[in-house]
LUMDRENMI-717222 format. One record per atom (N, C-alpha, C): z, x, y; residue in three letters. Coordinates in steps of 0.05 Angstrom, whole numbers, plus 5000, padded with zeros to 4 digits. Example, Ala and Ser with C-alpha at 12.3 -4.5 7.8 and 13.67 -1.06 7.14 Angstrom:
// LUMDRENMI-717222
515652644886ALA 515652464910ALA 515652644934ALA 514252574955SER 514352734979SER 515752585001SER 
//
This chain:
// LUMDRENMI-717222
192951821502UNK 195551711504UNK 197251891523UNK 198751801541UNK 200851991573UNK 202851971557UNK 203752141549UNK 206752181541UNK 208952281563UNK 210652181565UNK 212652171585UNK 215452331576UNK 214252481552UNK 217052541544UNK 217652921540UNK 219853001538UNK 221752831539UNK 222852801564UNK 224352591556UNK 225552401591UNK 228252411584UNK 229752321609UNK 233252341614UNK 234152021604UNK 236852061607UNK 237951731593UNK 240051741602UNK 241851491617UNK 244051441623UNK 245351351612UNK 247951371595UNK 248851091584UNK 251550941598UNK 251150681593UNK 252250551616UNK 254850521599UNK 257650561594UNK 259550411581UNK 259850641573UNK 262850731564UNK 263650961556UNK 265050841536UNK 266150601522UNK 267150541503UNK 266850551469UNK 268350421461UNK 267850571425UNK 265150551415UNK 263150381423UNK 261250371408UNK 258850551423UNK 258750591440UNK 257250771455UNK 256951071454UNK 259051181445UNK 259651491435UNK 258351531409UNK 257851341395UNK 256251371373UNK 252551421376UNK 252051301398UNK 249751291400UNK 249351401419UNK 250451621431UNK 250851761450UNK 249552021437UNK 251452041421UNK 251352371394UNK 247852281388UNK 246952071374UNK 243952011372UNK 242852121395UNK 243151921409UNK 239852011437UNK 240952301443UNK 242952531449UNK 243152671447UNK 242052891429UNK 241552871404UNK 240753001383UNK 237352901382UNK 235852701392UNK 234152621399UNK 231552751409UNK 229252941396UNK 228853111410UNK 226653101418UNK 225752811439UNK 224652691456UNK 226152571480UNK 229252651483UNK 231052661499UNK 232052921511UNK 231352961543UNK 232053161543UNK 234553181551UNK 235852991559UNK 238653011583UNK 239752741572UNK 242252711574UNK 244052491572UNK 247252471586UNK 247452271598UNK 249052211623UNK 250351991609UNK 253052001631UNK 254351801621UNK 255951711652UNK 256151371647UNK 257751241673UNK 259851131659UNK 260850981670UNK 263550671661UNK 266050701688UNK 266150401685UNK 268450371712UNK 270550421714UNK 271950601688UNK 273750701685UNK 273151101680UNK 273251261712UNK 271251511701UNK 272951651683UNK 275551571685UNK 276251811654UNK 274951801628UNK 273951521625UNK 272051451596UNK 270551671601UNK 268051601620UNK 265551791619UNK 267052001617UNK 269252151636UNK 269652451631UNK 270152541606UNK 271352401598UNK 272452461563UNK 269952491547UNK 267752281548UNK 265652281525UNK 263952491535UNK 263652501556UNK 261652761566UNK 262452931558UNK 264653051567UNK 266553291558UNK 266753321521UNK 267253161508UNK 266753111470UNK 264753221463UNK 262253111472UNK 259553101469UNK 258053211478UNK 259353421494UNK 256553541517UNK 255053481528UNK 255353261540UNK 252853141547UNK 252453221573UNK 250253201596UNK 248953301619UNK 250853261643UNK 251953031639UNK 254552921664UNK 255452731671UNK 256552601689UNK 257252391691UNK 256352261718UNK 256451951729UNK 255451851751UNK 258051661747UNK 258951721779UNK 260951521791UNK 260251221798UNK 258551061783UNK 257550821781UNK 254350811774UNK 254450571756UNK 252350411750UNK 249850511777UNK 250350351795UNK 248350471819UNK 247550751825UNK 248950891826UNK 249151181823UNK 247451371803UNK 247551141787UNK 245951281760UNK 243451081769UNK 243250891774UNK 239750801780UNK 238150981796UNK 240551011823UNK 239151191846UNK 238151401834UNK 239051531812UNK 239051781803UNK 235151851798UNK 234052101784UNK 231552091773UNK 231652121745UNK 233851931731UNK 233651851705UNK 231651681694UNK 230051721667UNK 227551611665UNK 228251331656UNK 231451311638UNK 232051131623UNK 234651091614UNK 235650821614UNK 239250701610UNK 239350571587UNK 242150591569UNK 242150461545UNK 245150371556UNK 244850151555UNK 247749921558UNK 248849851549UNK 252149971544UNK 253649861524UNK 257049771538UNK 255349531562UNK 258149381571UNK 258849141555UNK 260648981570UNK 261448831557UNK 259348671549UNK 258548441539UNK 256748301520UNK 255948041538UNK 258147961556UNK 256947751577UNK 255447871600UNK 256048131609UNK 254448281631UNK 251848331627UNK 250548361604UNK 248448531593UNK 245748351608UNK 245348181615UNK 242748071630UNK 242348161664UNK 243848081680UNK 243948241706UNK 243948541710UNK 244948661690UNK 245148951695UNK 242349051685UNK 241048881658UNK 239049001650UNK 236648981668UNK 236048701686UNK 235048671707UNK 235048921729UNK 236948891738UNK 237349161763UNK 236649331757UNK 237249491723UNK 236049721721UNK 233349631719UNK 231449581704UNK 228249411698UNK 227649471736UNK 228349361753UNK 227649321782UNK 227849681796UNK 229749731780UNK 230450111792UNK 228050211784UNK 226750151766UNK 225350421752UNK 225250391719UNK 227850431712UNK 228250561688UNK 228350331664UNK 227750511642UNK 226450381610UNK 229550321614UNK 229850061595UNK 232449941584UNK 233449941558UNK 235250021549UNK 236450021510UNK 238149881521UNK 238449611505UNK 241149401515UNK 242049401483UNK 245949351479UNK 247149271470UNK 247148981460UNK 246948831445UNK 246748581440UNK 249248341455UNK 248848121462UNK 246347951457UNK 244748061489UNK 242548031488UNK 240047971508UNK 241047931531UNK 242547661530UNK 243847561554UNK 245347271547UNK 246547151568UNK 247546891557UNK 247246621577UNK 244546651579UNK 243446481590UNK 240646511585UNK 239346191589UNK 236146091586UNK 235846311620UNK 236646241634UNK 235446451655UNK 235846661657UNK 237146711649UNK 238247121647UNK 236547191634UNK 234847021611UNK 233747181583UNK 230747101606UNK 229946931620UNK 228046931633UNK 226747181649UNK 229047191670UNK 229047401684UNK 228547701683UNK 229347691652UNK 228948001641UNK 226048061625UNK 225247721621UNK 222047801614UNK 220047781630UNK 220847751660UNK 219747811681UNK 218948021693UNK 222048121693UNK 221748461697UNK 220048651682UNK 220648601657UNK 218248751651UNK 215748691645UNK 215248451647UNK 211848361645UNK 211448551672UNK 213648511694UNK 212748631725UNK 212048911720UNK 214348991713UNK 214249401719UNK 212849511692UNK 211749381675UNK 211449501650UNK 213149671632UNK 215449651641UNK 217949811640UNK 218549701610UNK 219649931586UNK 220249881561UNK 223349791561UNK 223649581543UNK 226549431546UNK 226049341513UNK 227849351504UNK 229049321475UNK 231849301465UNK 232649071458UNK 236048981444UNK 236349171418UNK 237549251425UNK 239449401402UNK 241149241370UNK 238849101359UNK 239248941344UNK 240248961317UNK 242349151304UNK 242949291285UNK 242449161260UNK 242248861263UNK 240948711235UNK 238248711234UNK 237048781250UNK 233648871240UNK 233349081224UNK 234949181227UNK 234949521201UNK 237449511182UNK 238949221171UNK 240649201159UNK 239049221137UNK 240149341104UNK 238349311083UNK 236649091072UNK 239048861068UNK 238048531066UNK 235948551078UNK 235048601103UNK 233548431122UNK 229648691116UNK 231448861113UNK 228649031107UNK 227848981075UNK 228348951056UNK 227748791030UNK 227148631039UNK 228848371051UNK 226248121045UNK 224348181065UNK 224048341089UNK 222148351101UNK 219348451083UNK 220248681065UNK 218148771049UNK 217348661022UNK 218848401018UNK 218648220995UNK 216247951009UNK 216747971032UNK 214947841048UNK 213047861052UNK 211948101062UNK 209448261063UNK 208448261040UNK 209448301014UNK 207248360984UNK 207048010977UNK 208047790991UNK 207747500980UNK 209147500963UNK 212347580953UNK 213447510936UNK 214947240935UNK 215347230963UNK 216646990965UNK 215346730960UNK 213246780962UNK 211046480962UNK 210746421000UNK 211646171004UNK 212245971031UNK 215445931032UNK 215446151047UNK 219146091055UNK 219745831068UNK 221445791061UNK 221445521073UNK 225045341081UNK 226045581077UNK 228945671082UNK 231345941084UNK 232845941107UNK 233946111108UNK 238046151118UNK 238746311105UNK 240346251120UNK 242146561134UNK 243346571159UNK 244646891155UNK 247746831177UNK 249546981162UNK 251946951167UNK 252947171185UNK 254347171202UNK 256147401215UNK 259747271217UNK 260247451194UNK 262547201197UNK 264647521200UNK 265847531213UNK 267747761226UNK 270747621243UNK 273047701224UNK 274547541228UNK 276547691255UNK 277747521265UNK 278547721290UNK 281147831281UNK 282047861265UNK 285248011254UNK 283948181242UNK 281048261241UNK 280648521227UNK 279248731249UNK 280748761267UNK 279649011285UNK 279448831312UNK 278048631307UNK 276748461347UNK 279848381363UNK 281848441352UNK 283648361381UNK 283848701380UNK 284048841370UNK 284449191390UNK 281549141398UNK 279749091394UNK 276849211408UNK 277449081436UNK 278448811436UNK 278248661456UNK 280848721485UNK 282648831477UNK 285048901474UNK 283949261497UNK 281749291473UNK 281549641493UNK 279449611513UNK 278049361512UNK 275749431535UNK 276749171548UNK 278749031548UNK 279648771566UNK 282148821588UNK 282649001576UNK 285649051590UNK 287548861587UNK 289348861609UNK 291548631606UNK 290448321611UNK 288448341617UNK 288047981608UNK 284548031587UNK 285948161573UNK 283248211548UNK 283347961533UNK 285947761535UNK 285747491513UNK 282947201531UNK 282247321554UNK 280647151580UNK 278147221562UNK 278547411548UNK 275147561547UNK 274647481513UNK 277047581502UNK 276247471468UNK 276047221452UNK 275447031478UNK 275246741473UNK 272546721476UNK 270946901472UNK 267746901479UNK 266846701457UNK 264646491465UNK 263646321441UNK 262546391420UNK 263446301394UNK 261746531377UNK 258546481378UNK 257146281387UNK 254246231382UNK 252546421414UNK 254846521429UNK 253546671444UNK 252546931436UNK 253647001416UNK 253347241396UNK 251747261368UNK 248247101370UNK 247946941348UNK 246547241335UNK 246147451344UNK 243547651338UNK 243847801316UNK 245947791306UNK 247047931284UNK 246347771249UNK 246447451264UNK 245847311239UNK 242447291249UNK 241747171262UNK 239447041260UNK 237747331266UNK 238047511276UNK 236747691278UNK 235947771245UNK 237747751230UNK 237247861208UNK 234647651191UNK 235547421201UNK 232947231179UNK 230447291202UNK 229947181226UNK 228247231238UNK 226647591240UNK 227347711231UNK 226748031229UNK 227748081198UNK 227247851179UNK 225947881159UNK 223847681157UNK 223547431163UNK 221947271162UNK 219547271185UNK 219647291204UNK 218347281226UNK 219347021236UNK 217546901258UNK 217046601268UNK 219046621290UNK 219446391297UNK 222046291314UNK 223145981308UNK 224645961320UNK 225845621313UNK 225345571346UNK 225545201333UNK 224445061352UNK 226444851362UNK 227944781350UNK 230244631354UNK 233544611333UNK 235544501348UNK 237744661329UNK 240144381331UNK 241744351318UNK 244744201314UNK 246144421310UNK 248644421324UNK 250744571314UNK 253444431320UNK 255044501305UNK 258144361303UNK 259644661307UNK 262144581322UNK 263844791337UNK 266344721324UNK 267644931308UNK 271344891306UNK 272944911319UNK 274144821339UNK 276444811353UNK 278444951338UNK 279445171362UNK 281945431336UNK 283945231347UNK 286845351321UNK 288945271316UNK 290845421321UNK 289845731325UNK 292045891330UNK 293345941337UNK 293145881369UNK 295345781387UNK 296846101394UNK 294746221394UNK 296546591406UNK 294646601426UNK 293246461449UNK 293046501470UNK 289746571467UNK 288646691445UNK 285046671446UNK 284046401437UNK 281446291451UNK 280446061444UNK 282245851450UNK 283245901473UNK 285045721484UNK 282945621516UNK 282645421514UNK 280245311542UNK 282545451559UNK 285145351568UNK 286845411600UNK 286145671602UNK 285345841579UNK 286246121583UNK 283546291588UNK 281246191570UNK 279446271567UNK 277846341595UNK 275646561603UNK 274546511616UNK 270846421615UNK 270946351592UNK 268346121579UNK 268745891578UNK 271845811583UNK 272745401574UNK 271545421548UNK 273445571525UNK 271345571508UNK 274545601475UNK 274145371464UNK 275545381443UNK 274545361419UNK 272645431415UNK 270645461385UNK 271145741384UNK 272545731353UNK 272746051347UNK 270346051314UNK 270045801306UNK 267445841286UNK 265445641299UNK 263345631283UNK 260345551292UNK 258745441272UNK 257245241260UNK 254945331250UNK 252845191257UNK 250745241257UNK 247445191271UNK 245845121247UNK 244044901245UNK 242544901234UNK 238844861259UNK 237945011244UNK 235345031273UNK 232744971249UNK 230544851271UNK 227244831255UNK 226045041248UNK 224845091234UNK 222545341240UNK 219845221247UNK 218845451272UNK 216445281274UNK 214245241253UNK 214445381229UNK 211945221215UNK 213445081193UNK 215445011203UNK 217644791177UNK 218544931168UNK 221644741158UNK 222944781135UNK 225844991159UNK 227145081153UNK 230245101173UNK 231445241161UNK 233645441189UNK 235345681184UNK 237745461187UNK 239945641182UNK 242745631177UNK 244145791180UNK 245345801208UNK 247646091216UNK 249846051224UNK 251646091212UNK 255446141211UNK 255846441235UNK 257446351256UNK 259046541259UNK 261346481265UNK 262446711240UNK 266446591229UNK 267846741256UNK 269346641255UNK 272046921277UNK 274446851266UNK 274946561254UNK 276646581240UNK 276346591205UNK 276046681190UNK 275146651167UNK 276646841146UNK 277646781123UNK 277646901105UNK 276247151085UNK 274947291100UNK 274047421091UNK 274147651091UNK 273247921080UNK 272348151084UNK 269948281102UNK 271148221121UNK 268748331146UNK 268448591156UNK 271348771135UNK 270049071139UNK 268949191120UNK 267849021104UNK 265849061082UNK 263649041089UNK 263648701090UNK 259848661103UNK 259848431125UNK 259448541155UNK 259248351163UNK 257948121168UNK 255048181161UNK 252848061162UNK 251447941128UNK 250947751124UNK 249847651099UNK 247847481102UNK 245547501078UNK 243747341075UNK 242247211063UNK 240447081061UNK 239846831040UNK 236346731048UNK 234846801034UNK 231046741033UNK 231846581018UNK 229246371018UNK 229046211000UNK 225646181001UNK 223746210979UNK 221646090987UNK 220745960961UNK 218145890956UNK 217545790940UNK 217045860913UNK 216846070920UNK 216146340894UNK 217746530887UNK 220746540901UNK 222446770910UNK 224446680918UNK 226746900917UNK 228546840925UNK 230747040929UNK 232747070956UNK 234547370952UNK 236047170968UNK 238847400951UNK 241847250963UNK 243447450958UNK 245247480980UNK 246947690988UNK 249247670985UNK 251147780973UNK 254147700986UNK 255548020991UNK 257748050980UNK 259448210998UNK 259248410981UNK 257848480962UNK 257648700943UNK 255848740921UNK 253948440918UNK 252148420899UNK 249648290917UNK 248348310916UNK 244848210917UNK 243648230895UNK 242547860893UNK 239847880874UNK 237647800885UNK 235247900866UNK 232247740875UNK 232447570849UNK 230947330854UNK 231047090838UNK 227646990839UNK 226346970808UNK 224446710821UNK 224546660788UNK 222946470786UNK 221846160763UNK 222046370737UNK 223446580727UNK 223246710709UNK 226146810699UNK 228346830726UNK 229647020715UNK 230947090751UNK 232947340748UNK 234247430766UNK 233847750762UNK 233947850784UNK 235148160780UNK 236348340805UNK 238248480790UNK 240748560814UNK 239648700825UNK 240148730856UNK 237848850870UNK 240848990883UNK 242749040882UNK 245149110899UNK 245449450909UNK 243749480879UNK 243449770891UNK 241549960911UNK 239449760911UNK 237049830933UNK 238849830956UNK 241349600967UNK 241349560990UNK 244349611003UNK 245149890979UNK 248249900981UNK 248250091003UNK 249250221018UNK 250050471037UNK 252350611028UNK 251850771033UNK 253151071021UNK 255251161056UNK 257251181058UNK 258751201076UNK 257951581096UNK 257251561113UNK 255751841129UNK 257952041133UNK 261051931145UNK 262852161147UNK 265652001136UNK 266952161142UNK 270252011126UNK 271751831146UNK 272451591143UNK 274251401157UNK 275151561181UNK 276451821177UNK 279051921190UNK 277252131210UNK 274152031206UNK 273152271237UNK 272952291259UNK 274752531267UNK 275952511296UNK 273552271318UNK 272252351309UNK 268752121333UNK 270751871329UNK 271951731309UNK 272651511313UNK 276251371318UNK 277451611331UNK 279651621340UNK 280851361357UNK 279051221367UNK 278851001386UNK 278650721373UNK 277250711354UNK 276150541333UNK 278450421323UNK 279550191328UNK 281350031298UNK 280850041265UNK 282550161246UNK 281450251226UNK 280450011212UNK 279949861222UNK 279149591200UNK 276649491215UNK 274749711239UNK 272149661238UNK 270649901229UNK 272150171225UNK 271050421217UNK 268350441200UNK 268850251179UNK 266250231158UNK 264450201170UNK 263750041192UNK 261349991209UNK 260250171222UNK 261950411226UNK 261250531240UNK 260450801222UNK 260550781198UNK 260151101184UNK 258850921164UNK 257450701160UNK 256250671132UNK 254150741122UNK 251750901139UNK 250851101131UNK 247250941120UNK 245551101107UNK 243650971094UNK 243850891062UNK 242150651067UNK 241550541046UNK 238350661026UNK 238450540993UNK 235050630989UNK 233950561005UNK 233050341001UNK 231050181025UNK 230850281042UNK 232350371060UNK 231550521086UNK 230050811081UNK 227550771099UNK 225651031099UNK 226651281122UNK 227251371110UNK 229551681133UNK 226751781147UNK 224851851124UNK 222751951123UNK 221852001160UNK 221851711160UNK 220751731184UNK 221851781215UNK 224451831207UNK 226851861229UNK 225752201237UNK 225852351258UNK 226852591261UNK 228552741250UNK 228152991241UNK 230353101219UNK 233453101236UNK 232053091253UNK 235653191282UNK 237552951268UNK 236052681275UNK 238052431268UNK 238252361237UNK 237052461224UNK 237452431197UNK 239452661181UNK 240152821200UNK 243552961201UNK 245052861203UNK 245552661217UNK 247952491232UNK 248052251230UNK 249952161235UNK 252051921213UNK 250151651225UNK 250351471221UNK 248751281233UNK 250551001208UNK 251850881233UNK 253150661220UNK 251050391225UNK 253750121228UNK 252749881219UNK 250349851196UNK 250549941176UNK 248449941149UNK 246950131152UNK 246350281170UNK 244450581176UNK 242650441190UNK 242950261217UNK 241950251229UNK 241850471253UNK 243650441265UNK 243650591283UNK 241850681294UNK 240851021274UNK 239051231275UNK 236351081285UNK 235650861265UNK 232950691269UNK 233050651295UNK 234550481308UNK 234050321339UNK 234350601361UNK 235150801353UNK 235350981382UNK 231351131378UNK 231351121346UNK 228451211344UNK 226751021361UNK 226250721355UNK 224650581362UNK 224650641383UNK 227250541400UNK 226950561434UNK 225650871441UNK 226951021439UNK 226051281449UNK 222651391445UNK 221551321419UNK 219151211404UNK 217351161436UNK 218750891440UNK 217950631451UNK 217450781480UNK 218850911495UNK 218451031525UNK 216951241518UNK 218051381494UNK 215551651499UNK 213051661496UNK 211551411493UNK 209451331473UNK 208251071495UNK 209850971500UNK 208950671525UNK 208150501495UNK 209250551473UNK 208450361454UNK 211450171447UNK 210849841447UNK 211749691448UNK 214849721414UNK 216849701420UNK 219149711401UNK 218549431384UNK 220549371358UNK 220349121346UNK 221448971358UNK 223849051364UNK 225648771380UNK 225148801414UNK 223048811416UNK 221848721445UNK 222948571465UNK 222848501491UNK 224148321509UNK 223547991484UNK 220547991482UNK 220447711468UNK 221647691441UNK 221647901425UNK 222747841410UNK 225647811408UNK 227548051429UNK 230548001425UNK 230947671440UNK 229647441457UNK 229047231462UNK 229647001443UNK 227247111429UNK 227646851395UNK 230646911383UNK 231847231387UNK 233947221366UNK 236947161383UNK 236047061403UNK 238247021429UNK 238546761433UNK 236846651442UNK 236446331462UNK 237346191443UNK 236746261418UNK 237345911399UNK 240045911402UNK 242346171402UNK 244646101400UNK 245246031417UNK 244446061450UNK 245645871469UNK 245845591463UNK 243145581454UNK 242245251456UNK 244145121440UNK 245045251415UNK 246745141390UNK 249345051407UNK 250745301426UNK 253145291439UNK 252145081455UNK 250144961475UNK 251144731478UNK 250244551457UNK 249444501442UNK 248844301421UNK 252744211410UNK 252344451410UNK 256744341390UNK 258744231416UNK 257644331437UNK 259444241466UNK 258843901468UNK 255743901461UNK 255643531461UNK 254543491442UNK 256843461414UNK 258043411392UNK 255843391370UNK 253943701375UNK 251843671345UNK 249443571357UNK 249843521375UNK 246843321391UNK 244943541383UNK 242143441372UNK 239543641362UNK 238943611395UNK 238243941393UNK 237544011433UNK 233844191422UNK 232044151438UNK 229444281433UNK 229844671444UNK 228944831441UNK 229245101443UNK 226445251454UNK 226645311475UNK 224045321489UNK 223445721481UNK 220645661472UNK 219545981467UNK 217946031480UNK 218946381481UNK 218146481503UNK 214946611496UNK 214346601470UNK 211846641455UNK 212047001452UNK 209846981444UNK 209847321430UNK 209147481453UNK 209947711442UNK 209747971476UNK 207048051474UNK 205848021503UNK 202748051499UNK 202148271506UNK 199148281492UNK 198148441480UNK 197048641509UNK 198548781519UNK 197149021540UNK 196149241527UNK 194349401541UNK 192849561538UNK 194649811531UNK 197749811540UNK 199450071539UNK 200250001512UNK 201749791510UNK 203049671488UNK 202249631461UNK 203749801439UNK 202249841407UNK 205149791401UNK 205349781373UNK 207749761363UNK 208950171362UNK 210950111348UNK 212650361345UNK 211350491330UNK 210350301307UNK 210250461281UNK 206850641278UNK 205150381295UNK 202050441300UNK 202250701316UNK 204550851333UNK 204751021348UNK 205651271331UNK 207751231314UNK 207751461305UNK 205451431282UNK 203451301274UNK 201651421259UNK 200051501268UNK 
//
């Protein structure tokens, strides 16, 4: 096995969520160097300067030209397919920010590139290492569930709780153009979580779109730059070996979304887990039992730490919630198993995999094909609710094949 490591990393975006995973691949010790860009250089100067990190590059290009081995992208959320391309074409391994891309051809393009360069590319999918999703994944594996045969997973995150400052700090003065983004363009958070507990893919979908009411200038079509006035969503999709998911994403909603943003719901024949905002049970033909504590997280540093000075205090939780039981630290490096690792203690997981993934030439979980399956359906949904629910078919891109470099993460570190 050629080990390549350790290797350098750029990160593209100097904004709030990027400094977090900055401190990771930094502390990373299959990383030797870490850089930072963004189109505003006082960001990078500031986070470099925080963090110590190696330095800064006066553009995106700048940092390709560079002899950096590898870029982790944390722009805005509609950019993320072209940029991941260019880098894939430069050279360098890719860590992308979610979603994939927002388009059937953007998400094409990027599994081109690397079928071409062999180059490692992986979505940063923080509901694949959410607790929910690793339980039923391992409730799956022992056959507890029986034949799943339903699912459902929510991202319901309301925008008066933190998303107009997020949008507000990385939009500038026409940030209301940008926070009209559709919510089914953003599906990876829900469906990632059932699909990366269940496996499979879906094959076709209905979705119905809510037209907002709010009338303060987001999700307004004149204003928007998506033509886009659906501020909720929901999708119902096939699975290909039968039986159908179900995914909500709220923006307007009643809820507590700096609790939990993500929720979920197995159903099989033998089994059964259901999530809400502070309790989980497992259920089958006998009985229930509270499972809430396997999959609670323990908060990593205090609300008020300076790292999250930038942060609106009403997304902070996400960002310090730390590990759960369920989660195996075990297998993290002791370096990142020091340090805070939010959205459910994912974090730490996805900078392992990827980094794993280049130093090893062994293939990550959420792969180009796999971040694919947990991407495309929500396009397809967004137009499905554009012409009014119409069932639209969802074309797969099939499983990432099997090369001679390519092992999983986990077959690598054993």
């Amino acid at each position: 096995m050629t080990q390549i490591s350790p290797f350098s990393l750029g990160i593209v975006g100097a904004g709030q969520f990027s400094g977090q995973f900055a401190k990771l691949f930094k502390a990373h010790p299959l990383v030797r160097d870490v850089y930072v860009t963004d189109v505003l250089a006082e960001r990078a100067e500031t986070l470099a300067a925080r963090q110590d990190l190696a330095g800064t590059f006066p553009s995106f290009e700048d940092m390709l030209a560079s002899d950096v081995d590898a870029v982790a992208i944390f722009t805005q959320r509609w950019t993320h397919g072209p940029l991941v391309v260019q880098a894939l074409r430069a050279g360098k391994h890719v860590y992308s920010a979610v979603p994939m891309a927002i388009s059937e051809e953007e998400i094409a393009a990027i599994i081109e590139a690397v079928r071409e360069t062999g180059l490692t590319y992986m979505m940063g999918e923080t509901s694949y290492y959410n607790p929910a999703t690793i339980y039923a994944r391992d409730r799956k594996a022992d056959g507890a569930f029986g034949r799943i045969f339903y699912a459902e997973g929510d991202y319901v995150h309301d925008m008066d709780l933190g998303f107009y400052a997020a949008y507000q700090y990385s939009g500038g003065e026409e940030w209301q153009k940008t926070a009209s983004y559709p919510p089914m363009l953003y599906p990876t958070h829900s469906l990632g979580g059932v699909l990366g507990g269940i496996g499979g893919h879906v094959t076709s979908v209905s979705c119905i779109g809510v037209r907002d009411e709010r009338g303060d200038g987001v999700f307004d079509r004149e204003i928007s730059m998506f033509d886009n006035d659906f501020s909720n969503a929901t999708a119902l999709f096939e699975m290909d070996g039968g039986g159908s998911i179900r995914i909500n994403e709220f923006r307007r909603v009643g809820y507590p979304s700096h609790l939990r943003e993500s929720r979920f719901r197995y159903f099989g024949t033998e089994g059964s887990f259901e999530q809400l905002v502070e309790t989980a049970v497992w259920q089958d033909k006998e009985g229930f039992t509270d499972v809430s504590e396997q999959i609670s997280t323990l908060p990593s540093i205090p609300l008020d730490d300076p790292s999250l000075a930038d942060v609106d205090p009403a997304l902070r939780d996400a960002f310090v919630s730390g590990l759960a039981p369920v989660h195996d630290p075990s297998r993290l490096p002791a370096e990142l198993r020091a340090l805070p690792s939010g959205h459910e203690g994912s974090h730490a997981f996805l900078v392992d995999d990827f980094v794993t993934a280049v130093a090893t030439g062994s293939l990550p979980p959420v792969n180009a094909w796999t971040a694919a399956r947990f991407t495309l359906p929500g396009i397809v949904a967004h137009q499905s609710a554009l012409r009014g629910g119409e069932r639209l078919p969802i074309h797969d891109f099939g499983d990432a094949p099997e090369l001679p470099a390519a092992r999983s993460t986990e077959a690598a570190r054993g």
